[in-house]
C-alpha positions in Angstrom: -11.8 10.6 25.1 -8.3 11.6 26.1 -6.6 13.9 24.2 -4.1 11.1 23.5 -6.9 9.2 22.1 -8.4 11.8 19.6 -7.6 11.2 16.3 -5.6 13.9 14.7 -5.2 15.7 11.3 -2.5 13.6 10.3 -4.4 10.0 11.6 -7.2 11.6 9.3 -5.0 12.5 6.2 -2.7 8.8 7.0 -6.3 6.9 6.6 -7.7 9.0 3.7 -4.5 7.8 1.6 -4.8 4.4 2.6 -8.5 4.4 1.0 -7.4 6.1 -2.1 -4.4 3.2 -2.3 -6.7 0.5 -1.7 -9.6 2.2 -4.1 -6.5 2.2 -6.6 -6.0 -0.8 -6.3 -9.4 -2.4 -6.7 -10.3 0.0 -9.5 -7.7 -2.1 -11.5 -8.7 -5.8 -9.6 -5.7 -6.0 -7.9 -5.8 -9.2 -5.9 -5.2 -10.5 -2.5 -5.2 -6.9 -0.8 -3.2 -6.7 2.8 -2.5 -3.8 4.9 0.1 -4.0 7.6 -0.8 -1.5 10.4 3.3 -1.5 11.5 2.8 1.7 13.9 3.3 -0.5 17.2 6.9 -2.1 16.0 9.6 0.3 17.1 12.0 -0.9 14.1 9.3 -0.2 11.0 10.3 1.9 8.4 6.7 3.4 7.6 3.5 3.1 9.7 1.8 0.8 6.9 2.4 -1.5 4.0 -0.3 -1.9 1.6 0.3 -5.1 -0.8 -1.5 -6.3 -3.9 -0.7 -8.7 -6.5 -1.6 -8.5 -10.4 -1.4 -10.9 -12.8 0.9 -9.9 -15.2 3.4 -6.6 -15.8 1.1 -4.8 -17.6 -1.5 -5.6 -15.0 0.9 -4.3 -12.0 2.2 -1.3 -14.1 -1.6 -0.6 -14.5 -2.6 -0.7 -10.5 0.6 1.6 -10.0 -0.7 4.0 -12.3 -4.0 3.8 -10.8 -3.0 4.1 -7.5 -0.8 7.0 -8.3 -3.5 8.8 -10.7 -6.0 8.6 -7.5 -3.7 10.0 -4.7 -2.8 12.9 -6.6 -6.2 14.0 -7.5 -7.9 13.2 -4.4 -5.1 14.3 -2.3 -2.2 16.5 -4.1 0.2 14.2 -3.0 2.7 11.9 -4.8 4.9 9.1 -4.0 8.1 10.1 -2.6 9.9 7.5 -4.4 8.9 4.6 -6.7 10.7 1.8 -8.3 10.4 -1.6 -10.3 8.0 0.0 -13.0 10.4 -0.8 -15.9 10.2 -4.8 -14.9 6.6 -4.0 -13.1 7.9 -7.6 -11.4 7.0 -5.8 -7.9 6.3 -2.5 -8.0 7.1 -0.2 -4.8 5.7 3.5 -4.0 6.6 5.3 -0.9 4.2 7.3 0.2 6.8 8.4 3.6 3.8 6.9 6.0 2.5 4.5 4.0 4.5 2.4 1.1 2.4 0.4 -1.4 4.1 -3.0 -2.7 2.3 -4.1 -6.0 3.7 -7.7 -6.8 3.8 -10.4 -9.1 2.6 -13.3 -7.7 5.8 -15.2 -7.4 7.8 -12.5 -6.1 5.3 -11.8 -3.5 5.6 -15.6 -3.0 9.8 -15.3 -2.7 9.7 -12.4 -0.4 7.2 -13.2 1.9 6.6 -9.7 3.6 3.6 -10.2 5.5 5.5 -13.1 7.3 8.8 -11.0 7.2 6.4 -8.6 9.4 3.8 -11.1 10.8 4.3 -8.7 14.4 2.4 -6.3 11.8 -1.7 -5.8 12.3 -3.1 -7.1 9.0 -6.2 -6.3 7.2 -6.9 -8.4 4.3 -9.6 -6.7 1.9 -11.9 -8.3 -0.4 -11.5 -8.8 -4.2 -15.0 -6.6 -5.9 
């Protein structure tokens, strides 16, 4: 293994967060779970998207919480930025590396970002 092939501190942190997120996530049944690995497109604004879906406000506003409850006790860290809790229609949380978009399912439906990225590497994770 290369050194340009070893995985670094920061790849280790980067994939720890991701698994809290996605932990987050289910914890609360959020649904229809896709990460976006975006590190190959030169014009991404993070290296991942995570997205979920719940089924109502109070559903969303309750995987944001989750997600944001996990990642800062696992891992000190919290969202750089987050919006859309007081409508909790889609929910964002910028993680700098990673940002989290927790959506209803219409407006996931209206802004389409996994085609809107479909040069992105997805992952689609199971419902438990």
């Amino acid at each position: 293994m290369t050194t340009a092939q070893r995985p670094t501190a920061r790849d280790a942190r980067l994939e720890q967060l991701n698994h809290l997120i996605i932990e987050g996530i289910r914890d609360k049944k959020g649904k229809n779970i896709v990460q976006l690995d975006l590190r190959h497109l030169g014009d991404a604004p993070a290296d991942f998207f995570i997205i979920c879906e719940g089924d109502s406000s109070t559903h969303i506003k309750a995987i944001s919480d989750s997600i944001y409850k996990k990642v800062k006790e696992e891992m000190l860290t919290m969202p750089s930025h987050t919006e859309g809790t007081l409508n909790a229609r889609w929910v964002l949380m910028d993680y700098f590396n990673t940002v989290v978009h927790v959506f209803y399912p219409e407006t996931r439906e209206f802004y389409d970002i996994e085609q809107l990225w479909s040069d992105a590497d997805a992952t689609e994770f199971a419902e438990v």
